[in-house]
N, C-alpha and C positions, 0 to 999 in steps of 0.2 A: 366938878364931880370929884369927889375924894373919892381914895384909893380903893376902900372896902367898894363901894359903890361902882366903880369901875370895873372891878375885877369882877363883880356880879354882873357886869352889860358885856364883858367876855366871854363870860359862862354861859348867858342865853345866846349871845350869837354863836357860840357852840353849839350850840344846843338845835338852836335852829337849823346851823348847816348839816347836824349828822340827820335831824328827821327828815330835811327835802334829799339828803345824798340818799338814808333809806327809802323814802316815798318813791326818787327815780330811779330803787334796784340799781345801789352804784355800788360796788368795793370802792372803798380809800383809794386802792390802789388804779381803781379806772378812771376815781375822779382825776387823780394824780394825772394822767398820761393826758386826761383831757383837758387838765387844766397847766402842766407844765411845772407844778409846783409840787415838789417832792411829799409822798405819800407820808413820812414822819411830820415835817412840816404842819399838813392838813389834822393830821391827829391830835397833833399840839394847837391847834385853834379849835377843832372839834371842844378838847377838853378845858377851854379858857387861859390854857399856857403863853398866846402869842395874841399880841393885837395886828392882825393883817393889816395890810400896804391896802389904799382902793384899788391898786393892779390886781391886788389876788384877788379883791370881794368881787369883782368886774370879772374878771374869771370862772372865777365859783360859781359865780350867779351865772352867766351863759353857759358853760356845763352844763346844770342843773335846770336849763330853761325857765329861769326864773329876770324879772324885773331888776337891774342893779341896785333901782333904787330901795329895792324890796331888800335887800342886803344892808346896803346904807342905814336904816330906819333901825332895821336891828342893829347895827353897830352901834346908833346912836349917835349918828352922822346927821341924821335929818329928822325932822321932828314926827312922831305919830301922827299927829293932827295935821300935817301939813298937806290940804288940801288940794295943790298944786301939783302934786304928786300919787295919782290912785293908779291901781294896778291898770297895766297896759293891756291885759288879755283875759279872758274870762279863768284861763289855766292860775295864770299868778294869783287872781282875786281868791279861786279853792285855793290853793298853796299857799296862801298870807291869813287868812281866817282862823285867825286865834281860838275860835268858837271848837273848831270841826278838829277830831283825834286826827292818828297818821293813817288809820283805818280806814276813815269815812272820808277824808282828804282823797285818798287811790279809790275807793268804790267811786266816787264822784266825778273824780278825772278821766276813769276807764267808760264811765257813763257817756260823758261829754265827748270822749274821743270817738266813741263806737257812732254817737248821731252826726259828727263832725267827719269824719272819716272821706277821703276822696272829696271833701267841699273845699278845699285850700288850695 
């Protein structure tokens, strides 16, 4: 992957982590505390500055109740297509669906959770 090309697959996994940090109602600052990994830190991968360690996406992602490998894929760790790997829970499959805003991603999750509710 050349450099321009990299720096753009840092930008989306930014990207990605600040819509699921907003989707799960997080400040930087809570994901921080839940993730161990200082709140400036998280900012600078928000905005494509730092390529995170798998300790932190492994992190971020269970904060965030989300799939690891659902973080891997966006990093660019593991392939899109790779079959082998689909989401583990009906919650990550909304959370990963490139299709659906940050809108329609939280109406869909409050949906799912409200008939879900006390069955777990």
């Amino acid at each position: 992957m050349t450099g321009d090309a990299w720096q753009k697959q840092k930008e989306a996994l930014g990207g990605f982590i600040r819509a699921q940090r907003n989707l799960a109602s997080l400040s930087l600052r809570q994901l921080s505390e839940m993730t161990d990994v200082s709140n400036a830190y998280l900012s600078q991968i928000e905005r494509g500055l730092h390529e995170p360690s798998i300790r932190v996406l492994r992190s971020v992602a269970e904060a965030l109740g989300i799939a690891p490998e659902t973080l891997l894929e966006q990093a660019g760790l593991l392939d899109e297509d790779d079959d082998a790997v689909p989401p583990t829970s009906t919650e990550d499959a909304i959370k990963a669906d490139p299709i659906l805003t940050d809108d329609e991603k939280a109406a869909l999750l409050s949906v799912y959770r409200s008939y879900t509710a006390g069955r777990k």
